[in-house]
Legacy VTK file of the C-alpha trace (Angstrom):
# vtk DataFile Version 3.0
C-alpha trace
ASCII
DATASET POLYDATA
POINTS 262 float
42.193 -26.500 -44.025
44.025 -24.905 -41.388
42.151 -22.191 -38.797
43.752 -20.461 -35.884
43.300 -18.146 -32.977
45.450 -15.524 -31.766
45.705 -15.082 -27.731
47.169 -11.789 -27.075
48.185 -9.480 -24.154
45.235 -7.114 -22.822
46.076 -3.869 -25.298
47.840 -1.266 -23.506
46.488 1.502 -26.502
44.533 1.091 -29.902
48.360 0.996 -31.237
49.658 -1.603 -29.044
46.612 -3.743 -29.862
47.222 -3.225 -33.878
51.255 -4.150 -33.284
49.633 -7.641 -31.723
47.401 -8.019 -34.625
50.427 -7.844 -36.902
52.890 -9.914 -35.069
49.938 -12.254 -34.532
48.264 -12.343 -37.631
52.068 -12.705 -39.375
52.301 -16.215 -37.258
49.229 -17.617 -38.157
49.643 -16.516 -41.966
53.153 -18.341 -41.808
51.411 -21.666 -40.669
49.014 -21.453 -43.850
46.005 -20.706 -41.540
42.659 -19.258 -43.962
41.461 -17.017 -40.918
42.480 -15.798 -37.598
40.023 -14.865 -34.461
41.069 -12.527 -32.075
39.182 -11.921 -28.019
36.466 -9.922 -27.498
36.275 -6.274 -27.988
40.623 -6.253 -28.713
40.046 -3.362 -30.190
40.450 -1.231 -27.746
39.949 -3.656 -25.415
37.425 -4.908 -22.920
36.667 -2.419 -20.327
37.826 -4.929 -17.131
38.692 -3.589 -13.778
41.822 -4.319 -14.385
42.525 -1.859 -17.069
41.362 1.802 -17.779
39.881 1.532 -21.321
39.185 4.812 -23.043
35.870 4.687 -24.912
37.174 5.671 -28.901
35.283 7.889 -30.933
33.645 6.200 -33.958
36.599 7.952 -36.539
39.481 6.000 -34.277
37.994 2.938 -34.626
37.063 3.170 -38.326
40.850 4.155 -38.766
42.190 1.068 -36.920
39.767 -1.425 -38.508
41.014 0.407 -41.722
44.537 -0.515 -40.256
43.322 -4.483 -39.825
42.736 -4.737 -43.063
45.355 -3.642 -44.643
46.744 -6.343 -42.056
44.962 -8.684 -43.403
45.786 -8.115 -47.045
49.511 -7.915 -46.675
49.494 -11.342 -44.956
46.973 -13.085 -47.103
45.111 -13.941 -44.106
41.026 -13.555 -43.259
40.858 -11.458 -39.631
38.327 -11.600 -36.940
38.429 -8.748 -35.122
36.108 -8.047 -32.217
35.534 -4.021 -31.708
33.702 -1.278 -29.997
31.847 -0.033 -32.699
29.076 2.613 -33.859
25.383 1.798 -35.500
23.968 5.515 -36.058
22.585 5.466 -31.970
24.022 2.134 -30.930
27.535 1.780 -29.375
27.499 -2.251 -30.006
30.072 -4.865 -29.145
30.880 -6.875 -32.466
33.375 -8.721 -34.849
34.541 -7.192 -37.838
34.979 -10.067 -40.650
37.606 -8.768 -43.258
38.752 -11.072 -45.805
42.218 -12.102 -47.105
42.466 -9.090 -49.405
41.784 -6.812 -46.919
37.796 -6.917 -47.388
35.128 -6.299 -44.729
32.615 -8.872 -45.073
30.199 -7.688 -42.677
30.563 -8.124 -38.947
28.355 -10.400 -35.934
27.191 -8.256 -33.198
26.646 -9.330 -29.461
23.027 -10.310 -29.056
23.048 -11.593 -25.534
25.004 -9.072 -23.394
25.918 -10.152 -20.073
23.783 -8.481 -17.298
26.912 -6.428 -16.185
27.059 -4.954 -19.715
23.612 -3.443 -19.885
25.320 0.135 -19.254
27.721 -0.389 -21.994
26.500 -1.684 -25.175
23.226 -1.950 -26.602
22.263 -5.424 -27.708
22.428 -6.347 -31.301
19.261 -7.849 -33.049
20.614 -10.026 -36.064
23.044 -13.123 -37.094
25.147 -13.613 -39.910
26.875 -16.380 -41.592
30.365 -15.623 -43.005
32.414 -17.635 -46.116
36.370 -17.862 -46.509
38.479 -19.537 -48.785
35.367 -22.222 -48.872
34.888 -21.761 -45.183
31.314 -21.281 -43.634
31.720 -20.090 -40.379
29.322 -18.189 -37.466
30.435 -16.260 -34.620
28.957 -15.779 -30.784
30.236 -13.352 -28.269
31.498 -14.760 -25.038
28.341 -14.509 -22.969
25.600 -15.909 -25.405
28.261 -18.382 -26.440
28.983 -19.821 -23.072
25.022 -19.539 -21.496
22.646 -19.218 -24.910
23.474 -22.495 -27.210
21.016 -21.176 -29.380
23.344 -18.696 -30.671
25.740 -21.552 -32.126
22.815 -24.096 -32.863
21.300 -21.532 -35.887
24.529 -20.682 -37.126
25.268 -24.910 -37.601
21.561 -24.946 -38.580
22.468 -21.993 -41.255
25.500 -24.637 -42.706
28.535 -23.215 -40.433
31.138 -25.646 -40.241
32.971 -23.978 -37.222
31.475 -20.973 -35.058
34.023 -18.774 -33.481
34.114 -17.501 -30.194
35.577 -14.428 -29.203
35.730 -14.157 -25.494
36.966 -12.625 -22.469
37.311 -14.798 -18.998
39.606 -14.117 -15.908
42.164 -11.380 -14.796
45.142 -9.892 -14.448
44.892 -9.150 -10.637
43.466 -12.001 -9.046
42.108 -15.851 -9.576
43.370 -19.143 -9.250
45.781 -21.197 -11.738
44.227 -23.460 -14.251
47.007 -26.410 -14.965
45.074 -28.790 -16.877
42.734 -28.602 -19.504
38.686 -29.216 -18.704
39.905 -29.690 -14.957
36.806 -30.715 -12.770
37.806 -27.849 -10.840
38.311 -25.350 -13.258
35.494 -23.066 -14.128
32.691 -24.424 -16.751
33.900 -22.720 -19.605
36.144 -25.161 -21.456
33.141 -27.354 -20.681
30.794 -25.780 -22.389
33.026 -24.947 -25.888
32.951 -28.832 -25.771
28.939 -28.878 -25.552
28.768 -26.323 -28.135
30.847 -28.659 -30.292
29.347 -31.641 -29.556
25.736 -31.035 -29.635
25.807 -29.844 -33.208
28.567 -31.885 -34.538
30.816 -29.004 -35.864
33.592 -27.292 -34.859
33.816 -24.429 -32.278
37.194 -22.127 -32.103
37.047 -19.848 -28.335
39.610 -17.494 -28.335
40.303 -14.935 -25.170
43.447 -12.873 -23.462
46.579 -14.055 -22.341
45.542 -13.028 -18.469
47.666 -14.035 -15.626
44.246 -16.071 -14.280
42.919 -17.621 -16.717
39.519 -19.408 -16.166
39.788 -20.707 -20.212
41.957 -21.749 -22.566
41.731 -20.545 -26.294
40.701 -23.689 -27.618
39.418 -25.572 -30.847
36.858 -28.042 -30.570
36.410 -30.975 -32.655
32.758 -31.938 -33.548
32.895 -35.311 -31.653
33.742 -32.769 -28.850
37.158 -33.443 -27.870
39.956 -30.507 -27.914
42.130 -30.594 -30.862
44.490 -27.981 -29.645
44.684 -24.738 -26.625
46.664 -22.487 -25.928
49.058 -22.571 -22.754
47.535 -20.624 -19.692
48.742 -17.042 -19.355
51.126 -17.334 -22.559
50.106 -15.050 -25.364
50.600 -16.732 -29.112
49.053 -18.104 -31.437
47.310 -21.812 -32.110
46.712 -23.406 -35.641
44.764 -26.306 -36.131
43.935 -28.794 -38.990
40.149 -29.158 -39.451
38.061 -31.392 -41.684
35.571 -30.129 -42.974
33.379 -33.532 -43.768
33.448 -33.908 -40.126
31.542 -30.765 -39.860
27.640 -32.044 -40.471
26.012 -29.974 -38.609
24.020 -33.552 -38.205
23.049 -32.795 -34.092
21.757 -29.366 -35.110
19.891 -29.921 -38.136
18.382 -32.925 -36.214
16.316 -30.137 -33.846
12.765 -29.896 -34.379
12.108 -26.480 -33.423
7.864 -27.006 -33.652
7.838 -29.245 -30.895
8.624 -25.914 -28.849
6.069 -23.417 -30.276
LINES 1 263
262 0 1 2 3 4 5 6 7 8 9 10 11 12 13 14 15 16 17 18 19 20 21 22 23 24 25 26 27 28 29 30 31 32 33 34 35 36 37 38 39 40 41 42 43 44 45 46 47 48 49 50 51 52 53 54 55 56 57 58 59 60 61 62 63 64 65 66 67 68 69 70 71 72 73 74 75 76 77 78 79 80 81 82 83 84 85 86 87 88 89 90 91 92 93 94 95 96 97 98 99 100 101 102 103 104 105 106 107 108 109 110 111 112 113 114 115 116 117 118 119 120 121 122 123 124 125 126 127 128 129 130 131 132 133 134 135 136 137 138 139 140 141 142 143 144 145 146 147 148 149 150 151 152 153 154 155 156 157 158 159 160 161 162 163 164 165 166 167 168 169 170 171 172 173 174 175 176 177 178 179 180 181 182 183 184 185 186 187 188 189 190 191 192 193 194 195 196 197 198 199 200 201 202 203 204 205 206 207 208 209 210 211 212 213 214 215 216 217 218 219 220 221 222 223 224 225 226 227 228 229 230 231 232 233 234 235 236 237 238 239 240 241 242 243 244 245 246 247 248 249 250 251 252 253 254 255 256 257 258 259 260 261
């Protein structure tokens, strides 16, 4: 089985962000992939200070998820798509799940928001588990990801065989040059998609931008923790990578004894 992530540009516009999706999603559907994760909020984008992001009314981003799946249907593909997106009161930061026949499944919502994001999403309250061509899969939101293993211990717990992890990390304007992959140096990140691997013995797929400074890779994690394939610093495209699934025990995780906390 065959899973990949898509590392794109920072959207210029809604539009330019659903031309990626298609050029993107097209490559990954063309390497047999099941499903495809895109970064964090891609839709319209995340609001750095690198960009201006216009906040989208609820009808433009209904419209363009309605656009992703139609995506997703012409290229027999399953889509992750992280969005801004509308709960009656709550403006929430979440992934849209839409099958390969152009389906919405559901979608994961960001639980743990960053302390900088306080004044722009409210929090979600709820997990999901997601299926795909025979797939169980979770997904955590860049912060809660990176600094709240719990997120990706209950979805292994739950039966996930690979979480995803939409993210966003560096910048356009400013940061150092990563050259090697889980440098010493480097920022902790690719450390800890190795941890969340590792510690619950499945597989964890981190996806972000294609900034200039990267502080991560988009990478896919094996469940003995070692990196079975990134994507090149600062180069947008897309990775695909072979998984197997009876690798994916869940074994660590469903080892936990949550009573010896209460």
């Amino acid at each position: 089985m065959k899973i990949a992530l898509a590392t794109p540009l920072f959207p210029k516009s809604i539009e330019d962000g659903l031309m990626q999706t298609e050029a993107l999603a097209k490559q990954a559907a063309a390497q047999q992939a099941i499903v495809v994760c895109f970064p964090e909020t891609f839709l319209p984008g995340y609001p750095l200070a690198d960009y201006k992001v216009e906040k989208a009314s609820q009808e433009v981003l209904q419209a363009a998820l309605d656009q992703v799946c139609a995506i997703a249907g012409a290229h027999n593909i399953g889509i992750i798509m992280p969005m801004d997106w509308y709960e009656g009161d709550n403006f929430l930061n979440v992934a849209h799940v839409i099958s390969n026949t152009g389906e919405v499944l559901g979608y994961q919502t960001k639980n743990q928001l960053d302390p900088s994001e306080d004044q722009t999403w409210q929090a979600g309250t709820d997990r999901s588990l997601f299926e795909i061509g025979g797939l169980k899969f979770g997904i955590t939101i860049c912060h809660e990801g990176f600094r709240y293993p719990e997120s990706v211990r209950w979805a292994a717990r739950e039966g996930a065989q690979v979480v995803f992890h939409p993210h966003l990390t560096g910048s356009d304007i400013s940061g150092n040059t990563i050259t090697r992959w889980g440098d010493p140096d480097s920022p902790y990140y690719e450390k800890a998609m190795m941890m969340r691997a590792l510690e619950n013995t499945i597989y964890f797929a981190s996806v972000g931008y294609a900034t200039k400074y990267h502080e991560a890779a988009s990478s896919i994690i094996a469940p003995d923790g070692k990196c079975s394939a990134y994507q090149p610093y600062g180069k947008p495209g897309v990775i695909v990578a072979n998984i197997d699934l009876e690798k994916a025990t869940g074994l660590l995780a469903k080892r936990f004894k949550p009573e010896l906390y209460g």
